[in-house]
C-alpha positions in Angstrom: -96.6 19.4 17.9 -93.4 18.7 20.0 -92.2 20.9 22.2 -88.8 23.1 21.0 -85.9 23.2 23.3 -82.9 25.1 22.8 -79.2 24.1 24.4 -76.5 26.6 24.6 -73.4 24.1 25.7 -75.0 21.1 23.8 -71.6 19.6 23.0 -70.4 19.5 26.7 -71.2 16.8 29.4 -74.4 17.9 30.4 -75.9 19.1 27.4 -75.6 15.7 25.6 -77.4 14.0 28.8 -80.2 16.5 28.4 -80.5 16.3 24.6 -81.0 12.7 24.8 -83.4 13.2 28.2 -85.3 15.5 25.6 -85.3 13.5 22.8 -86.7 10.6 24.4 -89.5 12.9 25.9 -90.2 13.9 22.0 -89.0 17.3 21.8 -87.3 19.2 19.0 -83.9 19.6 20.4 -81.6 22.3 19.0 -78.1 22.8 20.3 -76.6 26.6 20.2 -72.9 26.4 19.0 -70.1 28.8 18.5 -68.4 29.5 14.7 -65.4 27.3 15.0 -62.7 26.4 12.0 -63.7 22.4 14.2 -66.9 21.2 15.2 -66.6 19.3 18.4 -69.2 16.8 18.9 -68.2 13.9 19.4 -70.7 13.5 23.1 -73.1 14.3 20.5 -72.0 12.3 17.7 -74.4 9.4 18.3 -77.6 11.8 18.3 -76.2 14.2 15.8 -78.9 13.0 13.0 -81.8 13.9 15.6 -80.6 17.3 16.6 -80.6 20.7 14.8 -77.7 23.0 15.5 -77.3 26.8 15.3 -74.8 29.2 15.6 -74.7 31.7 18.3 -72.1 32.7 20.6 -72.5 34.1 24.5 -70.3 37.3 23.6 -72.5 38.1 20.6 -76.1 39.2 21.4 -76.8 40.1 17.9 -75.9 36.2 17.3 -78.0 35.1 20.0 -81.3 37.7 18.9 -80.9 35.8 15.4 -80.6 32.1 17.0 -83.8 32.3 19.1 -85.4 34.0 16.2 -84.6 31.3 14.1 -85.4 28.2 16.2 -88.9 29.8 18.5 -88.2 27.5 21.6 -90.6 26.8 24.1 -87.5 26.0 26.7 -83.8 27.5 26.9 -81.4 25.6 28.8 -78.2 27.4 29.4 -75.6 25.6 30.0 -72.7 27.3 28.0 -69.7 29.0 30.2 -66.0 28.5 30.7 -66.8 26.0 33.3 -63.3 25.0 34.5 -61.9 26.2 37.8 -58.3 26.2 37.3 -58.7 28.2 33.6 -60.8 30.9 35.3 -57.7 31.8 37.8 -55.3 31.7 34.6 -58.5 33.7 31.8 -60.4 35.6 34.7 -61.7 38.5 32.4 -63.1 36.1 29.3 -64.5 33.7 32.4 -66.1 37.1 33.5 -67.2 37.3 29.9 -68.8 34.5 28.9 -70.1 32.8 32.3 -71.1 36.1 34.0 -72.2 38.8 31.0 -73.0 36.2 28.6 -76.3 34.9 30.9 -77.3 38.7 30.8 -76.9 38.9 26.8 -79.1 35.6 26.9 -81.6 37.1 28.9 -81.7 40.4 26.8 -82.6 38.4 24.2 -85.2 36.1 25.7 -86.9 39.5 27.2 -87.3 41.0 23.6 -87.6 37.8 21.4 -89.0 35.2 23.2 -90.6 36.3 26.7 -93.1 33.7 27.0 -90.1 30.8 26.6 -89.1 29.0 30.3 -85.5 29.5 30.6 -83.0 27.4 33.1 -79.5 28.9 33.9 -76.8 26.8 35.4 -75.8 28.0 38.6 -73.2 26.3 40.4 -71.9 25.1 43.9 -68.8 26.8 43.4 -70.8 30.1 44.4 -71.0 28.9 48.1 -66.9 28.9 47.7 -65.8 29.3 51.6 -69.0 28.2 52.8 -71.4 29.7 55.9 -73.2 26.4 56.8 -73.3 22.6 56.6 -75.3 21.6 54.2 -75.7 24.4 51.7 -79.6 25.3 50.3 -81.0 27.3 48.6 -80.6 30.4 51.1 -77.2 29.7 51.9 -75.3 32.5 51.0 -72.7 33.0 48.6 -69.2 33.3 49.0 -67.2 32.4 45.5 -63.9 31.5 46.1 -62.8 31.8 42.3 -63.2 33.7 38.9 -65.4 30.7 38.0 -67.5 30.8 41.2 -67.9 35.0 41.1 -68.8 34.7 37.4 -71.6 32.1 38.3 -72.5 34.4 41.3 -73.7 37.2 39.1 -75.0 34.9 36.7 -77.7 33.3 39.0 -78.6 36.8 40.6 -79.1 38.6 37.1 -81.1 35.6 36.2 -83.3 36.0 39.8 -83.5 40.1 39.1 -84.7 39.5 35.2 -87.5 37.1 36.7 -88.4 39.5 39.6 -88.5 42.6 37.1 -89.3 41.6 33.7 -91.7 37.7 34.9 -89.8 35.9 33.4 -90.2 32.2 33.9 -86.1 31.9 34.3 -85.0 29.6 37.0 -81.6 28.3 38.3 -80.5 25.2 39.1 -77.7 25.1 41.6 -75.9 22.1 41.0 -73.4 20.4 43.0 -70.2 18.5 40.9 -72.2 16.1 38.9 -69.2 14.0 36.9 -69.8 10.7 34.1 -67.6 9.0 31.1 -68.4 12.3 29.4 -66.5 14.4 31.9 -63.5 16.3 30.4 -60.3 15.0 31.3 -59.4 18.0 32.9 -61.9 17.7 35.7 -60.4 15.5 39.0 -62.8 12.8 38.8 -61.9 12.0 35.1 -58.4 12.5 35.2 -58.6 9.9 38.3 -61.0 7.3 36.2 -58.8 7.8 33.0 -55.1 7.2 34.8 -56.4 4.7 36.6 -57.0 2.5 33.6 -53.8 3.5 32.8 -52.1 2.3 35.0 -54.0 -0.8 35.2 -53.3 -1.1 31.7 -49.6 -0.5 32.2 -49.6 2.4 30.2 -48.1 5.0 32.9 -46.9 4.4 36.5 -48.3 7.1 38.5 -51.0 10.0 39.1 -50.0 13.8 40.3 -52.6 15.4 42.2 -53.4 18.6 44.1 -55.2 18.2 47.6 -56.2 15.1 48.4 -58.6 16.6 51.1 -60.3 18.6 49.5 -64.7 17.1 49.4 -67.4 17.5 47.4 -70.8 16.1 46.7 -70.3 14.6 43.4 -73.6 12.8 41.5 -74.1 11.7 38.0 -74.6 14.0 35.1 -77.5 11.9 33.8 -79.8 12.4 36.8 -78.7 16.1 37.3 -80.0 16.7 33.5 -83.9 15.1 34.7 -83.7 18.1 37.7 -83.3 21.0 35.4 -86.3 19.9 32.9 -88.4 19.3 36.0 -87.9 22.8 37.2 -88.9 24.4 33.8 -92.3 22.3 34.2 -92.9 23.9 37.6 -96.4 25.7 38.0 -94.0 28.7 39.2 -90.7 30.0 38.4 -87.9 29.2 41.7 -84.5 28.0 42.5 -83.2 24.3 43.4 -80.0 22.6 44.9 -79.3 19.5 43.1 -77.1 17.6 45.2 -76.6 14.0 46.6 -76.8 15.2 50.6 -73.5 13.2 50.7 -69.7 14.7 50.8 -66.6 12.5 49.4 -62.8 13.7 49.4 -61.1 13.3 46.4 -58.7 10.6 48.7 -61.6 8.7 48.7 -62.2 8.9 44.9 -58.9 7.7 44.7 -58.9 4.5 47.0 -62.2 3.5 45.0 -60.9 3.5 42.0 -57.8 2.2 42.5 -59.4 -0.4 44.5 -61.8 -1.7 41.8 -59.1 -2.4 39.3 -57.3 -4.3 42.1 -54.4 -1.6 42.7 -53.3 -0.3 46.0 -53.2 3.6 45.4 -50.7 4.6 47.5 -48.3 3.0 45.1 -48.8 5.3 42.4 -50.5 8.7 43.9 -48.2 11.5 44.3 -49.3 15.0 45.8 -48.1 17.5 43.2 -49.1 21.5 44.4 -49.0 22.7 41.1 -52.7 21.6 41.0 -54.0 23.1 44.1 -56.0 26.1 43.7 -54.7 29.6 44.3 -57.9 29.9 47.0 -59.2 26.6 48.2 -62.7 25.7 48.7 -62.4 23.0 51.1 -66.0 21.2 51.7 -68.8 21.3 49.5 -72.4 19.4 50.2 -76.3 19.9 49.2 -79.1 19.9 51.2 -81.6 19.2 47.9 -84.5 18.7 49.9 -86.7 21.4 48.0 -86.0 19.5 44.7 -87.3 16.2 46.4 -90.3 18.0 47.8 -91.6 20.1 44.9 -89.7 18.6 41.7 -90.1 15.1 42.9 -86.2 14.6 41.7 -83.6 12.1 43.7 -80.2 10.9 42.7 -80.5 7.3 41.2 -76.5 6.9 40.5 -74.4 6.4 44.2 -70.8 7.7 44.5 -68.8 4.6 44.5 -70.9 3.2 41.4 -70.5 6.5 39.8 -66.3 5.9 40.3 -66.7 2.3 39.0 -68.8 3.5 35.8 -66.5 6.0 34.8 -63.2 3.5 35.4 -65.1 0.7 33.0 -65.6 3.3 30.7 -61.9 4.4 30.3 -60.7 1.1 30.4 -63.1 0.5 27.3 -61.7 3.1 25.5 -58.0 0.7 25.4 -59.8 -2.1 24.1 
C-alpha cells in the first residue's frame, strides 16, 4: 500500500516541489485547498491528474477535522500561511490568523483525528529577525522582526509544546529563503529574474528596488522539499535549519542576473524606498549542520545557478 501524505499549501512553490518529490517516491499525495470562486493551480497543473485535492481551510477547524478524516494520512506537511513579508506589515491580524493560530487548529486536529500521523510545520528564518549570532541553528534564538516572522514564531513553539505534551511526532523545519521559476513575483528574487528578461527583451527599461544591502541565504526550493520528508522519516521527532551556510545581498542577485543576459545593471536599477521594510532584517544565514549530520540532506543547486535558472525560465515564458 503507498504511503498517504497530505499538503496544506499544495498550490504554492514549495508544495508543488514536494508533491512531485512524493509522487516519485510512490505516495498518495493529497493537497488541502481553500473554497475559492478560482482554483489556482497552475504549479500543479502538470501533476493535477496524479493528485487528490480536498477542501479545508486554516481558519476553519471543523474543515480541517473533516479533511484529515476524509484522506487518513500517514504524513502532514504544512505548508499553508500568508507567507509574504510586506503583506503581513499591511494584514497583521489575518497573518496572525492563518500563519500563527491556523498551525494550532492543524494540530488540534491531528491530536484528536490522527495522532499516530508524522506532521512537519514550516518554520521560517524570518523568526531570527534582528539576529543574536552568525550563523543561526537551531538554538539561536528568536527575535522576529515582522508580523510574518512573529506569526511563524508562535507557530514553531506551539508545534514544539504539542510534541512535548501530547508525543506527537510534529517537527519543524526552519528554512532559510529557498526561491525557483515557481517563486511568486512578488518575492525579490523573482521580481529580479522576471524584469531582467524584460528588459533583456526590451519590454521595460528599468527595476525599482528597496535595499540593495540587505543578505540572505537563498537555496533552491526543490532541495529544501527532500529536507522536510527526511525529517518526517527520522527515528525521533526534532527540529532542522535548512540553509546553504552561504549569505548573498540582493546587489549581488542583481549583478548576476543582469550579468548573464549581458546587461550592465547599474543602467537600469533604481533604489525606490517604498519597498523597504517598515523594520529591516539586515543579514540572514544557516548553519544546517544538524540536517547534514542526522538527515543526510545538502544543497545540490548553488546561488549563482539558482539566479541563472530562474532568468532562463522567465525569458522562456516570452518565447
Amino acid at each position: 500500500m503507498p504511503r498517504r501524505a497530505l499538503i496544506t499549501g499544495i498550490t504554492g512553490q514549495d508544495g508543488s516541489y514536494l508533491a512531485e518529490f512524493l509522487l516519485a517516491k510512490r505516495y498518495e499525495v493529497f493537497g488541502m485547498v481553500r473554497r475559492s470562486s478560482s482554483e489556482k493551480v497552475d504549479r500543479i497543473q502538470h501533476i493535477r491528474d496524479r493528485i487528490t485535492l480536498v477542501q479545508g481551510d486554516l481558519h476553519d477547524q471543523s474543515s480541517l477535522i473533516s479533511c484529515l478524516k476524509s484522506v487518513r494520512p500517514e504524513e502532514i506537511y504544512n505548508l499553508a500561511s500568508q507567507s509574504f513579508v510586506p503583506t503581513s506589515w499591511n494584514q497583521p491580524i489575518l497573518t496572525g490568523d492563518i500563519t500563527g493560530l491556523g498551525v494550532t487548529r492543524m494540530l488540534e486536529a491531528v491530536r484528536s483525528v490522527a495522532p499516530q500521523a508524522r506532521f512537519y510545520q514550516a518554520s521560517s528564518s524570518e523568526m531570527f529577525g534582528q539576529v543574536r549570532a552568525m550563523p543561526q541553528n537551531e538554538t539561536t534564538p528568536f527575535y522576529p522582526r515582522s508580523p510574518y516572522g512573529v506569526a511563524k514564531t508562535y507557530g514553531h513553539f506551539i508545534t514544539v509544546n504539542y510534541r512535548e505534551s501530547y508525543r506527537l511526532f510534529a517537527c519543524s523545519g526552519i528554512l532559510f529563503n529557498h526561491e525557483s521559476p515557481r517563486r511568486g513575483l512578488e518575492f525579490v528574487t523573482r521580481k529580479v529574474s522576471y524584469e531582467v528578461a524584460r528588459v533583456k527583451l526590451g519590454l521595460t527599461k528599468e527595476l525599482r528596488l528597496g535595499n540593495l544591502e540587505a543578505k540572505r541565504d537563498w537555496g533552491y526550493a526543490g532541495d529544501y522539499v527532500k529536507a522536510m520528508w527526511m525529517m518526517l522519516q527520522q527515528p525521533r521527532p526534532s527540529d532542522y535549519v535548512v540553509a546553504t551556510g552561504e549569505s548573498h545581498s540582493v546587489k549581488e542577485l542583481v549583478q548576476i542576473a543582469f550579468a548573464h543576459v549581458g546587461l550592465d545593471w547599474q543602467r537600469f536599477v533604481k533604489v525606490d524606498r517604498q519597498f523597504t521594510r517598515p523594520a529591516e532584517v539586515d543579514m540572514l544565514v544557516g548553519d544546517a549542520s544538524k540536517a547534514r549530520r542526522e538527515l543526510g540532506w545538502s544543497p545540490t543547486v548553488r546561488f549563482p545557478e539558482l539566479v541563472k535558472m530562474m532568468v532562463e525560465a522567465d525569458l522562456a515564458l516570452f518565447h
